[in-house]
Legacy VTK file of the C-alpha trace (Angstrom):
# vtk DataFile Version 3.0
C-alpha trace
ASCII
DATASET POLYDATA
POINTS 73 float
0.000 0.000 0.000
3.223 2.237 0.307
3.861 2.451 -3.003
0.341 4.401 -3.587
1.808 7.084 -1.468
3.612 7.941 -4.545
0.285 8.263 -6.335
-2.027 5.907 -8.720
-0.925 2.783 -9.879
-2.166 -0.461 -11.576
-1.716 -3.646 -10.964
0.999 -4.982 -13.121
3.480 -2.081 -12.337
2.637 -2.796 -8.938
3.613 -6.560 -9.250
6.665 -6.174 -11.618
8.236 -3.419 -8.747
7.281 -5.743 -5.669
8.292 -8.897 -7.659
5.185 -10.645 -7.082
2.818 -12.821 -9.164
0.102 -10.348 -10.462
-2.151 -12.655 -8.979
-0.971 -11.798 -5.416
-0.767 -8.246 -5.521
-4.455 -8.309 -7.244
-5.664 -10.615 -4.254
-4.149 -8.130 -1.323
-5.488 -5.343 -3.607
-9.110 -6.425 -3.750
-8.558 -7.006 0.388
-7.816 -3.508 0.647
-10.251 -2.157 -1.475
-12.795 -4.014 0.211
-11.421 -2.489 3.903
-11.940 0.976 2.226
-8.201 1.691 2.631
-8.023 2.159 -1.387
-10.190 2.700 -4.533
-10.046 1.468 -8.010
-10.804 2.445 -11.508
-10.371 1.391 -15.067
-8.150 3.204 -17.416
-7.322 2.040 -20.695
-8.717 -1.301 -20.021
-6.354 -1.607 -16.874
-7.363 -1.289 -12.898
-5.750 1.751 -11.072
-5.780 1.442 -7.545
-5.433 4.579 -5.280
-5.285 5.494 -1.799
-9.143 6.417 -0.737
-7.850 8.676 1.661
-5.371 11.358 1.187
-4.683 11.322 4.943
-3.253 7.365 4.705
-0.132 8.956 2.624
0.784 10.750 6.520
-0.258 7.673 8.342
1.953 4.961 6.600
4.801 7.581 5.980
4.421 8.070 10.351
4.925 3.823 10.460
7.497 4.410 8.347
9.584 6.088 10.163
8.568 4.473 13.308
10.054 1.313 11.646
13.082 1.850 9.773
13.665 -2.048 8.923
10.826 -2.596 7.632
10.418 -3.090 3.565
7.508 0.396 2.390
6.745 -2.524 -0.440
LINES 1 74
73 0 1 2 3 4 5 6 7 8 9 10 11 12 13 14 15 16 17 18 19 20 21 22 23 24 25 26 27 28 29 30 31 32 33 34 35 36 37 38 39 40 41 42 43 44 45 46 47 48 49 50 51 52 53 54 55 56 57 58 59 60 61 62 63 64 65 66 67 68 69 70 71 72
């Protein structure tokens, strides 16, 4: 969800960059989307996630920081 930070994304960039099956990524995706943590349109045929909340871009940067080891993938 880190990487939405940075702005819209879809799903293949998003698996290609994290190194994951497509499949994966689109499964934790649709878990997300269905928390109402992110939201999800069509363009050109593809599915562009996005954080629903501007506010989450503070709020994972803050656990960020709080946790230096851990991978923002």
């Amino acid at each position: 969800m880190a990487r939405l930070c940075e702005g819209p994304e879809h799903v293949t960039a998003m698996a290609e960059a994290l190194e994951q099956p497509q499949s994966i990524v689109s499964q934790q995706l649709r878990i997300l989307r269905m928390s109402g943590l992110v939201e999800a349109n069509r363009q050109a045929g593809l599915q562009v996630y996005r954080l629903a909340e501007v506010r989450l871009t503070e709020l994972l940067r803050c656990v960020q920081g709080c946790c230096p080891d851990v991978r923002p993938d």
